[in-house]
C-alpha positions as CSV (number, residue, x, y, z in Angstrom):
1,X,78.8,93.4,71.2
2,X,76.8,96.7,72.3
3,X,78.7,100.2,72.4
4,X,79.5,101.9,75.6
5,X,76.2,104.0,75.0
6,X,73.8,101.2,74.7
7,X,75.6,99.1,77.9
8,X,75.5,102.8,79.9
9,X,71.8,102.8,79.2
10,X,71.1,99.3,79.7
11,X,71.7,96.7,83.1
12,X,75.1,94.7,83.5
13,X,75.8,92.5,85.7
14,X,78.9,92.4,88.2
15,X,80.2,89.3,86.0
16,X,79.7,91.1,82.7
17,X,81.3,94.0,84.1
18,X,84.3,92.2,85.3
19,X,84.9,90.1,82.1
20,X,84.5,92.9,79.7
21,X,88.0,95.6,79.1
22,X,85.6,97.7,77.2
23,X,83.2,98.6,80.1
24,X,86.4,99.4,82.6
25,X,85.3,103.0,82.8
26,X,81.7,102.0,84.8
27,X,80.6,101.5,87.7
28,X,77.5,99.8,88.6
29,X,74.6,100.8,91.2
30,X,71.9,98.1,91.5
31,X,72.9,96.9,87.4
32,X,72.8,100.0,86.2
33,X,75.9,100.9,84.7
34,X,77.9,104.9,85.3
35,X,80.4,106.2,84.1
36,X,83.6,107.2,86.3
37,X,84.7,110.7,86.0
38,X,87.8,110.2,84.4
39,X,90.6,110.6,83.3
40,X,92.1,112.8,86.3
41,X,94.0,116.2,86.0
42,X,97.9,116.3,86.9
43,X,96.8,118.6,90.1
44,X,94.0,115.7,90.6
45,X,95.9,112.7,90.6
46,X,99.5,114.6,92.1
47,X,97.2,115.3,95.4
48,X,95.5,111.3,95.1
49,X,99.3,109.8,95.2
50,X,100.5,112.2,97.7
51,X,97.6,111.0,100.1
52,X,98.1,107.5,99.1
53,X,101.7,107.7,99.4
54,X,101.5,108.5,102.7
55,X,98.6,106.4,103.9
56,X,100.5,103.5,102.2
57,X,103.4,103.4,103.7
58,X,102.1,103.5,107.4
59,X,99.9,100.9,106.8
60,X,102.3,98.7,105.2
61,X,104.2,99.0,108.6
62,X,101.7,98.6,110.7
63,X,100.7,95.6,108.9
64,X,96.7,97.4,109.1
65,X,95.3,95.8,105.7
66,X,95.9,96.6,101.7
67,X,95.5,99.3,99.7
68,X,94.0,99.6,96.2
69,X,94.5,101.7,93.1
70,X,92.1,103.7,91.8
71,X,89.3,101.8,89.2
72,X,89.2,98.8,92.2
73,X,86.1,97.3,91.7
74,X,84.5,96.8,95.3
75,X,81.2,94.3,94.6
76,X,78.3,95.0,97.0
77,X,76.2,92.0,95.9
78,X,73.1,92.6,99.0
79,X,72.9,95.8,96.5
80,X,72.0,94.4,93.6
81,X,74.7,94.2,91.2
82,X,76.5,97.3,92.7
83,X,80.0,97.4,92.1
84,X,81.9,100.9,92.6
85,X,85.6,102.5,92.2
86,X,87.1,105.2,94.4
87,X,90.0,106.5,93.1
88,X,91.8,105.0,96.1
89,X,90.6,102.9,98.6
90,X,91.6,100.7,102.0
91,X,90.3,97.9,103.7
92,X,91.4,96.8,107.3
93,X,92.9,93.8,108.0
94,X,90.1,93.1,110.3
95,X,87.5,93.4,107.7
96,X,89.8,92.1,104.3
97,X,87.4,89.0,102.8
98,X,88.8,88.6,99.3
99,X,91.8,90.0,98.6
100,X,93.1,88.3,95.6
101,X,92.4,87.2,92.2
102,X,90.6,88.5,89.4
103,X,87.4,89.1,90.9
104,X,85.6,92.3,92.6
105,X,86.8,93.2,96.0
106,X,83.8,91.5,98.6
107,X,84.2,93.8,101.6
108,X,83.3,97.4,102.5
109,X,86.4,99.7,102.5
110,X,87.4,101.6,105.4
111,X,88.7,104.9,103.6
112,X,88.3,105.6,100.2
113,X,89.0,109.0,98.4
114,X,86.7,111.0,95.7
115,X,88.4,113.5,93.7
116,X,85.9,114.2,91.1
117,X,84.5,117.7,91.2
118,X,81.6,117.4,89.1
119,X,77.8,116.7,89.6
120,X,77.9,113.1,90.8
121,X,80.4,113.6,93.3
122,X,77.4,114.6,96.3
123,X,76.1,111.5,95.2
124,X,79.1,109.2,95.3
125,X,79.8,110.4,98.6
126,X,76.5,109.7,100.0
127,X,76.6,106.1,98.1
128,X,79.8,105.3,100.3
129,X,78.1,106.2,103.5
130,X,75.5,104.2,102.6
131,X,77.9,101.3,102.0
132,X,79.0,102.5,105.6
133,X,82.6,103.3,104.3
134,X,83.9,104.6,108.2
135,X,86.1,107.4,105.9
136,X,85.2,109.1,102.8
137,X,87.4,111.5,101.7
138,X,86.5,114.3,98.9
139,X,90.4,116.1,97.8
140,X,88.9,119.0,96.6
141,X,91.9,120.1,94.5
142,X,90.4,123.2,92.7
143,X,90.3,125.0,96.7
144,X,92.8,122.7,98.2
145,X,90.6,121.4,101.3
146,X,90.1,117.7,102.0
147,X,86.5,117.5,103.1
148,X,86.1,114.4,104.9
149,X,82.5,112.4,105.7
150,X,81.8,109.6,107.7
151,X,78.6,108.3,109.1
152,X,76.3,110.0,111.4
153,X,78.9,113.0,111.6
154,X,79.0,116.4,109.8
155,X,81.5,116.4,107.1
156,X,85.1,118.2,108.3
157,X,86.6,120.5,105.8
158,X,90.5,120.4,106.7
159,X,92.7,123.3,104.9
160,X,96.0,123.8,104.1
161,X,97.3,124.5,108.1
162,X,95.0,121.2,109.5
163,X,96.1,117.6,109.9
164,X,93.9,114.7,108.7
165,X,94.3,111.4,111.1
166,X,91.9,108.4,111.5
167,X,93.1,106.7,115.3
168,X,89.8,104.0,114.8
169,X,91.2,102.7,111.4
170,X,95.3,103.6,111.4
171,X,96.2,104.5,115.1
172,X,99.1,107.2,114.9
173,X,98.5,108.4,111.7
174,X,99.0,112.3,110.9
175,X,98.9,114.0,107.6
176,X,99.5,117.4,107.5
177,X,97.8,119.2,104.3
178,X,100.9,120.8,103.2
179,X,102.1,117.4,102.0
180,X,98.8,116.8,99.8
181,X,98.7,120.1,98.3
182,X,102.6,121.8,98.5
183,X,101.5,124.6,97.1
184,X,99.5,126.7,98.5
185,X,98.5,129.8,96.4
């Protein structure tokens, strides 16, 4: 079996990917395979939950789609063998193909979050657009904004005092910040 390095330098497959534990760190754009930016911080993943947390329950009661935990592989196979992981994602129920099983997610999500703050994470955010992902939401934890992007719009940078809602995709939603970041210093 190659090592991680030789795989990260060389092309997968979305099969390959999938059947392999060793390689569940990557992501893959067009075969070639990346490496997630993990593992996350406590502040990191405490602000991820608190979002999801929130999201999850509404749509759960709306009955809007499904949610998925962070490392989700979602398989864009018109891309070549993309397959990427948010570290939290939804797809609407209108737009849910395969939902189960062992396989890749086949459909675009709807809202997914980046939390990473390194040098990829421009370019993670532009991939999602590109995958025309209607939400895609950078939790900036280090200056406690939510910066969110969606296609064709400038990206919104909500603070601590704004609310983040999405009518399109979760009708009646409202998060205020203070219950992604608590604590604001």
């Amino acid at each position: 079996m190659p090592t991680l390095t030789e795989v990260v330098n060389g092309f997968l497959d979305h099969a390959e990917l999938l059947k392999n534990p060793d390689y569940r760190y990557l992501e893959l754009i067009q075969g070639r395979p990346r490496l997630l930016p993990l593992p996350m911080g406590a502040e990191r993943g405490q602000a991820v939950a608190r979002f999801t947390m929130y999201w999850g329950v509404e749509v759960v009661r709306q009955q809007r789609g499904i949610c998925y935990a962070a490392n989700t592989g979602f398989h864009f196979k018109w891309h070549g063998s993309t397959v990427k992981s948010p570290d939290f994602s939804f797809v609407s129920a209108s737009t849910t193909r395969r939902t189960r099983g062992m396989g890749f997610v086949e459909a675009t999500p709807d809202l997914v979050i980046e939390s990473g703050q390194d040098e990829l994470t421009p370019a993670r955010i532009r991939e999602w657009l590109f995958f025309k992902v209607k939400y895609v939401i950078n939790l900036d934890t280090k200056n406690k904004v939510m910066i969110v992007h969606r296609p064709d719009h400038e990206p919104i940078t909500l603070t601590y005092d704004d609310v983040f809602t999405a009518e399109d995709i979760l009708p009646g939603f409202v998060l205020p910040m203070t219950k992604v970041f608590p604590t604001h210093e």
